[in-house]
SEDOKOL-297946 format. One record per residue (C-alpha): residue in three letters; y, z, x. Coordinates in steps of 0.5 Angstrom, whole numbers, padded with zeros to 4 digits, always signed. Example, Ala and Ser with C-alpha at 12.3 -4.5 7.8 and 13.67 -1.06 7.14 Angstrom:
BEGIN
ALA-0009+0016+0025SER-0002+0014+0027
***
This chain:
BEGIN
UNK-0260-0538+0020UNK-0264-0531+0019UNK-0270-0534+0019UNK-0268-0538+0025UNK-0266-0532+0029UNK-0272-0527+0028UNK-0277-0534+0030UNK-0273-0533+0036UNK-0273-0526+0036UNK-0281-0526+0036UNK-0285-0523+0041UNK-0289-0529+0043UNK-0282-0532+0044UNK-0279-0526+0049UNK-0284-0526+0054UNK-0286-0533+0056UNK-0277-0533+0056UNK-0277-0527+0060UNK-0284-0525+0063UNK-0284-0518+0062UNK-0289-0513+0060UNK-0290-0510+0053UNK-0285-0503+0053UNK-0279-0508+0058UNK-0281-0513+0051UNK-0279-0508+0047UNK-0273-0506+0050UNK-0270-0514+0051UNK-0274-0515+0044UNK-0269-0509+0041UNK-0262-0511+0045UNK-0263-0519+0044UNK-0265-0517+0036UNK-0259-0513+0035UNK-0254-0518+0039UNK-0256-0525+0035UNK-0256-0520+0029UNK-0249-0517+0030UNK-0246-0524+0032UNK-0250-0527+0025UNK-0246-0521+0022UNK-0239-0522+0024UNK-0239-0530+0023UNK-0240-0528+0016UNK-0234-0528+0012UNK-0234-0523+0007UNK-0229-0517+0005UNK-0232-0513+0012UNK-0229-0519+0016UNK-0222-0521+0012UNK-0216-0518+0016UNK-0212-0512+0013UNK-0206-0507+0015UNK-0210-0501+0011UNK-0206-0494+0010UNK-0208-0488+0007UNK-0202-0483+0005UNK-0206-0476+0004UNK-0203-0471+0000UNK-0204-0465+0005UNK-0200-0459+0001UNK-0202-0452+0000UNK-0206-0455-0007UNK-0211-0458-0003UNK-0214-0453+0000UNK-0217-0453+0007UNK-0225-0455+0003UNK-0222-0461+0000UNK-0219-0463+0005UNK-0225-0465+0009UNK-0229-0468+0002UNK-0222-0473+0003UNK-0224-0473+0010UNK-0231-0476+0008UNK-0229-0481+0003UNK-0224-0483+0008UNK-0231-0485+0013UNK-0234-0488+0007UNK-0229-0492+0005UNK-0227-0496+0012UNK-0234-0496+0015UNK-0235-0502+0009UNK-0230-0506+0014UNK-0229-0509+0021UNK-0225-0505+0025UNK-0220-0509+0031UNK-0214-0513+0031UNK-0217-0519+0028UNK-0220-0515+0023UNK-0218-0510+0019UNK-0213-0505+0022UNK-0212-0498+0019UNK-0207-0493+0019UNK-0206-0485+0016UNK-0201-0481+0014UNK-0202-0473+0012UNK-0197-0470+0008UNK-0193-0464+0006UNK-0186-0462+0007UNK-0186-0469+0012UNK-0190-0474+0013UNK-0195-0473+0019UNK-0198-0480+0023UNK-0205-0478+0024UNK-0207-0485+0026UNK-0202-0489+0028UNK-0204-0498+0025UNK-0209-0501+0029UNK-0210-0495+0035UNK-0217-0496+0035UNK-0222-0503+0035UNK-0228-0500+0034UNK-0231-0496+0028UNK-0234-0491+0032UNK-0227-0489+0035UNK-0223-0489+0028UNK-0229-0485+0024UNK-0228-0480+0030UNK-0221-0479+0030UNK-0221-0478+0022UNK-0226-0472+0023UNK-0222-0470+0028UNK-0215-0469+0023UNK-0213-0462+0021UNK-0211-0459+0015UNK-0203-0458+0014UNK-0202-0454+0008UNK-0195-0455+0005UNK-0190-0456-0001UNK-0190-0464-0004UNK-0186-0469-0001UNK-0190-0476-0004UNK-0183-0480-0004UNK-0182-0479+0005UNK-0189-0481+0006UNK-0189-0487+0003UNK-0182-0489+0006UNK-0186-0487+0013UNK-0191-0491+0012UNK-0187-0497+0009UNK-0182-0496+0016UNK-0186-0493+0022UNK-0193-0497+0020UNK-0193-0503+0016UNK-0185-0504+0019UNK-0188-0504+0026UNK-0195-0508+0026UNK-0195-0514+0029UNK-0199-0517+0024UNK-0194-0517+0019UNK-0190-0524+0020UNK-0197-0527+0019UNK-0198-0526+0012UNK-0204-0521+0012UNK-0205-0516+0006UNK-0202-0510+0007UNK-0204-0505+0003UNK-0202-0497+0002UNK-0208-0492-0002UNK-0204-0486-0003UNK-0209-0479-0005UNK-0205-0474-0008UNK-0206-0467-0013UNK-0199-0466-0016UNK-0193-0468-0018UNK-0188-0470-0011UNK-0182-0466-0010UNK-0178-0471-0009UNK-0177-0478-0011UNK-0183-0484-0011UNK-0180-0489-0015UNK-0175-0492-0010UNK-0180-0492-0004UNK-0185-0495-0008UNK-0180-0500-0010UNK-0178-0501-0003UNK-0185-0501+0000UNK-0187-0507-0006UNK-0180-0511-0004UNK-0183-0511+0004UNK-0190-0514+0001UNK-0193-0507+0001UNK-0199-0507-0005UNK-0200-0500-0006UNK-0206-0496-0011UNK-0204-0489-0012UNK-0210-0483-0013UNK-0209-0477-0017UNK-0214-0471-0017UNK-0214-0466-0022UNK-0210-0464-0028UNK-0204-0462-0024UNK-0202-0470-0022UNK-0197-0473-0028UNK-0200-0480-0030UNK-0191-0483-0031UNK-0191-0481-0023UNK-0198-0484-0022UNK-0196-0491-0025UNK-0188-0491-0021UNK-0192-0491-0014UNK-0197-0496-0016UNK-0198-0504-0017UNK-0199-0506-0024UNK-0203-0508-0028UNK-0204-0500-0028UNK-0212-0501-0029UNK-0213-0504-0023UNK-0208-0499-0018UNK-0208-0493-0022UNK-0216-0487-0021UNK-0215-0481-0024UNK-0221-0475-0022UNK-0222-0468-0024UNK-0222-0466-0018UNK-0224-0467-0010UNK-0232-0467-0012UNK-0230-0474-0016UNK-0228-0477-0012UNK-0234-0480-0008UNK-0236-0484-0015UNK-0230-0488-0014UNK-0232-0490-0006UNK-0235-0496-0010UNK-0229-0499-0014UNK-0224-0497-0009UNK-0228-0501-0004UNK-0228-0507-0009UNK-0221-0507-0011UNK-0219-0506-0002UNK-0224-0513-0002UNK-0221-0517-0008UNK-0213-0515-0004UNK-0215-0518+0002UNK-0220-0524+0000UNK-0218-0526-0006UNK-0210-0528-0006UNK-0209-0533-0011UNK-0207-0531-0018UNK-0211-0535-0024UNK-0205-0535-0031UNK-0209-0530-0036UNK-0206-0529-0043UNK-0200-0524-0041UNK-0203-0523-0034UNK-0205-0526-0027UNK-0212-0526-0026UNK-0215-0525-0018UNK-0220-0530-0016UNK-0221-0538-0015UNK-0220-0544-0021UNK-0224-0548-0017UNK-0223-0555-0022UNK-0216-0554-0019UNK-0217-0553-0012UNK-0222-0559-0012UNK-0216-0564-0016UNK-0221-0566-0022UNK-0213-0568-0025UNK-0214-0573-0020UNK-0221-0575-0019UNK-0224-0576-0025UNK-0221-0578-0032UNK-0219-0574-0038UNK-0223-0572-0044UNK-0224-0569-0051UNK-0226-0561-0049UNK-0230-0556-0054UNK-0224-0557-0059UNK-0220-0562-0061UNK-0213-0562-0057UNK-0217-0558-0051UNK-0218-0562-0044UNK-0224-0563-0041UNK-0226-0567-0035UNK-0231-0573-0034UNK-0235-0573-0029UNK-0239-0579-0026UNK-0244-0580-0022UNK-0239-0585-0017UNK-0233-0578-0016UNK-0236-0573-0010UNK-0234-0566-0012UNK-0234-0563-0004UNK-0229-0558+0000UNK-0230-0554+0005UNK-0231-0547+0004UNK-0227-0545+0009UNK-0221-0549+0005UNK-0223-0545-0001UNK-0226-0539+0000UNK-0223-0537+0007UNK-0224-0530+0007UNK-0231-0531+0003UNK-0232-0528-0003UNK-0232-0520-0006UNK-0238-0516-0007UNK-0238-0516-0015UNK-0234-0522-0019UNK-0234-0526-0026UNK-0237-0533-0025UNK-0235-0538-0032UNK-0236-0545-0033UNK-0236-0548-0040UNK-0239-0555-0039UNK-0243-0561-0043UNK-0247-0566-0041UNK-0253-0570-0045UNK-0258-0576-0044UNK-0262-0575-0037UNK-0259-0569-0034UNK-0262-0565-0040UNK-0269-0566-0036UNK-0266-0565-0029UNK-0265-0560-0024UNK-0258-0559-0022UNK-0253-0555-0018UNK-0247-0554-0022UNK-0244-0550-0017UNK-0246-0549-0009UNK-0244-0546-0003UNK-0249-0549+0003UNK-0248-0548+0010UNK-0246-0553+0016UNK-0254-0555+0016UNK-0253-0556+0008UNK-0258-0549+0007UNK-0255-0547+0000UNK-0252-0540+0001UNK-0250-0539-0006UNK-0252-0543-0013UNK-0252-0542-0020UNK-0258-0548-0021UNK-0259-0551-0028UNK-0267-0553-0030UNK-0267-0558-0036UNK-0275-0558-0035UNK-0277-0550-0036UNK-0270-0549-0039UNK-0268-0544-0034UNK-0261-0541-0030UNK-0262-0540-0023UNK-0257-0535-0019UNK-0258-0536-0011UNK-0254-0531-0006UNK-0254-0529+0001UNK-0258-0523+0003UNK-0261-0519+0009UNK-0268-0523+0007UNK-0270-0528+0013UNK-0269-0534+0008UNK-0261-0531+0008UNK-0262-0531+0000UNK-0266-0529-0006UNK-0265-0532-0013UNK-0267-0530-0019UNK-0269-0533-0026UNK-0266-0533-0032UNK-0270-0537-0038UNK-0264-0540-0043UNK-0266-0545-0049UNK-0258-0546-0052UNK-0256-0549-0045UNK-0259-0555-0046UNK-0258-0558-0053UNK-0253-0563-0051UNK-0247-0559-0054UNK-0240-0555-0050UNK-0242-0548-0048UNK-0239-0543-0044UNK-0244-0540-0038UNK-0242-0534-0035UNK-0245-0529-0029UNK-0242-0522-0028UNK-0244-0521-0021UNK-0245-0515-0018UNK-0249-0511-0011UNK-0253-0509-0016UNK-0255-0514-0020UNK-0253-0521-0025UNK-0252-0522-0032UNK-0253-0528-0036UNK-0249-0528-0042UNK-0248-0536-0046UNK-0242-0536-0051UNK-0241-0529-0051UNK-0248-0527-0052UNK-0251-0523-0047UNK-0258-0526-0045UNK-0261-0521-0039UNK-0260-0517-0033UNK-0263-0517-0027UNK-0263-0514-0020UNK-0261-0516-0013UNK-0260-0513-0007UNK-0253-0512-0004UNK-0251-0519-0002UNK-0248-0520+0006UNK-0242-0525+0007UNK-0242-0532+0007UNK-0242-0537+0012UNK-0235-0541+0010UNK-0237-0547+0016UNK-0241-0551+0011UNK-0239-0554+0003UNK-0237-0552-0003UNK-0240-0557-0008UNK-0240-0559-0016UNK-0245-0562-0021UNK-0250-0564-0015UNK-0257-0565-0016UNK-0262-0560-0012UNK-0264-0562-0005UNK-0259-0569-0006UNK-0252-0571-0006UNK-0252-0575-0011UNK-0247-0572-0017UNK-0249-0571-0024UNK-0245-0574-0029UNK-0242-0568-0034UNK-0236-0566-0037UNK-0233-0558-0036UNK-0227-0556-0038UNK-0227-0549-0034UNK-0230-0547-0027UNK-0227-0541-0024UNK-0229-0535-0020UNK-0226-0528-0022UNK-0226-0523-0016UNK-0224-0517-0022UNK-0231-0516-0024UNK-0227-0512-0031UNK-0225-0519-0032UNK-0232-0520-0036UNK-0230-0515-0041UNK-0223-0519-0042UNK-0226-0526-0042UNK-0228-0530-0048UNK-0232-0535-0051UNK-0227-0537-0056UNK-0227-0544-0053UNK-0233-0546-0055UNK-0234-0548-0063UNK-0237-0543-0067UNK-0235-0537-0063UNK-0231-0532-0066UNK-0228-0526-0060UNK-0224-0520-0061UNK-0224-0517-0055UNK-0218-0520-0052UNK-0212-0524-0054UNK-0215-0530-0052UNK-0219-0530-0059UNK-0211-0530-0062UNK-0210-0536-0057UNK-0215-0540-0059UNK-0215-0537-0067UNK-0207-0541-0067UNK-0209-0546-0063UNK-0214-0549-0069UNK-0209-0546-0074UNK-0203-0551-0071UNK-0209-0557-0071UNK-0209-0556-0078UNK-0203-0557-0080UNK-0202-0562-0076UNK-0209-0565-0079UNK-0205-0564-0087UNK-0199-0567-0084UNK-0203-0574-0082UNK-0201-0578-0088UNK-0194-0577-0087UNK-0195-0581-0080UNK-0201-0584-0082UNK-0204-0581-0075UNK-0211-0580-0074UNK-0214-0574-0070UNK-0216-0578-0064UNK-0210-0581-0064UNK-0207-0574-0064UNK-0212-0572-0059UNK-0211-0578-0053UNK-0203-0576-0054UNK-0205-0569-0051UNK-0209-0571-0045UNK-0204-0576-0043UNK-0200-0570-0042UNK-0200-0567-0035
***
């Protein structure tokens, strides 16, 4: 698509169209560039695009002092610049507080980002006692209670800045705000915020609603993960069951019915459930049914899959995403011949991706093993059954056409379907959720970084005892195996 556009654009192109000299070139090359481009850009689907009703609860008491004021401020600016400001956008909304809460920017007054940037530079200090549990009441009635978007299920989300302890009660406003679907983050700055406070204003888990800074300097190096933790609200919905808690991202075996499609099989361990997949079963949904609102800038990609015979010496897709004209945007590609992995996602290039390369020998040895890429703006990183195998860089990826397919286990360049197992292929929008995950799954892989190694642990203690058991019911392992997987 960018290459289409900038072969449109090219100076040849504009003057046999437009028949003009060289400087009017100039000015009709840079305003058709621009328009194309930013029409390109706001059809991308991405963080940037997803509709969100965002408001900024802002401690403005006497401790914040004037200077610190305007450092929020700032962080303010850098923090909403990363979306799309309008009605099918996000909208925003502040709320500066001391003694009562003050509406600052009223939700969804201004459409463009320009206008909003403007009005927040223009917000004026209070100063005052600090009245937490008022704000957040306000901003839960005279904001979200009254946006005109609430009844459509877009994310409703409150960050509340605050330095020190409220003189009043947070809990049961929070409580009240959570009840009317109201998602909030709560930011404590300095030694004089109390942690317990902190943790009744926001969601749980508190890891990922709760920051704390030394002070208003800090708080620029947390833009970033704010940024991220915004994205994952808004573009990630759906929840994936994880030990004790629900993970944010997309299991996409699920979403894509395999249950159904294909037949069950043995996974890594006995009593583990796998999918066969044949060369006759199509892996493809639109994109716009799995991913409607793209996908966040940083997220943990994990599969854990087997495949044998020829497949081992082909090039494959096991994941892809391709545009409406069937151009991959995105791709994790496994190369059987040189024995690499190949990641490909978007970018501003004129080829509208970049891919990197990862050589990788134990990935093609005919056995189960967990593939697992931790992606971020920065960079990509390969790890195979726990082990961490290279980081590379990538410039910052854009958003994603959603119009096209999403497709598994595909050959490059075709749409015919690899014959393969997989036992797990998900998306998780949480880029932490790469220290949580294990590879226990896989046999010989010992992990103690998450309770999913105890899982796991008793799950093959259980088979043992079942395994000793066999004789008092003259059952064997297989027998045993296919029981499970008729199961549902």
């Amino acid at each position: 698509m960018h290459g289409f556009l900038l072969s449109c654009l090219s100076h040849t192109f504009l003057t046999k169209l437009y028949q003009v000299n060289t400087f009017e070139l100039d000015v009709v090359y840079c305003h058709r560039r621009c328009t194309l481009l930013m029409i390109c850009f706001l059809s991308a689907s991405g963080c940037r695009t997803a509709p969100c009703d965002l408001v900024f609860i802002l401690d403005g008491s006497w401790s914040v002092e004037d200077v610190n004021f305007e450092l929020v401020k700032r962080w303010l600016v850098n923090i909403t610049t990363s979306f799309n400001i309008g009605q099918k956008f996000t909208q925003v909304g502040v709320v500066q507080y001391s003694d009562d809460p003050v509406l600052e920017i009223p939700l969804g007054k201004y459409a463009s980002n320009k206008d909003l940037i403007k009005a927040m530079e223009s917000i004026e200090y209070m100063g005052g006692n600090t009245r937490t549990g008022a704000a957040i009441k306000f901003a839960t009635d005279k904001l979200f209670g009254l946006s005109e978007r609430g009844p459509h299920g877009i994310s409703r989300i409150a960050v509340v800045l605050t330095d020190g302890k409220s003189q009043d009660e947070v809990l049961k406003a929070a409580e009240a705000a959570r009840k009317k679907g109201v998602i909030l983050f709560a930011i404590g700055v300095g030694s004089e915020t109390e942690a317990a406070e902190l943790r009744y204003i926001a969601n749980k888990p508190y890891s990922t609603y709760v920051f704390s800074v030394e002070d208003y300097k800090a708080i620029s190096r947390i833009i970033q993960v704010i940024r991220q933790k915004l994205c994952e609200e808004t573009v990630c919905p759906a929840r994936i069951p994880i030990d004790s808690r629900d993970e944010k991202g997309f299991d996409i075996l699920f979403h894509l019915n395999l249950a159904k499609k294909t037949k069950k099989t043995q996974g890594a361990f006995y009593g583990s459930r796998a999918y066969e997949v044949t060369s006759r079963v199509d892996l493809s949904e639109a994109t716009r049914t799995l991913f409607p609102d793209g996908l966040p800038p940083s997220y943990v990609f994990v599969a854990t899959l087997r495949y044998k015979g020829s497949v081992m010496i082909e090039e494959w897709d096991l994941w892809r995403i391709q545009t409406r004209d069937g151009k991959p945007q995105m791709a994790v590609t496994l190369n059987g011949l040189d024995n690499t992995v190949k990641f490909t996602t978007s970018s501003n290039a004129p080829s509208g991706t970049q891919t990197v390369v990862f050589s990788q020998q134990t990935l093609f040895d005919e056995k189960w093993h967990q593939l697992r890429l931790l992606v971020t703006e920065e960079d990509v990183t390969l790890y195979v059954d726990d082990l961490e195998i290279e980081t590379l860089s990538l410039e910052p990826p854009v958003g994603i056409f959603i119009n096209g397919k999403t497709q598994i286990g595909k050959y490059v360049n075709k749409e015919t379907t690899v014959p393969f197992e997989i036992q797990k292929l998900r998306i998780y929008c949480d880029p932490e959720q790469n220290n949580r995950e294990t590879a226990c799954e896989i046999p010989g892989v010992v992990s103690n970084k998450s309770p999913t190694a105890a899982t796991i642990t008793f799950s093959h203690l259980l088979h043992t005892l079942l395994k000793h058991r066999l004789s008092f019911y003259q059952l064997s392992l297989e027998e045993i195996n296919d029981e499970f997987l008729r199961e549902d």
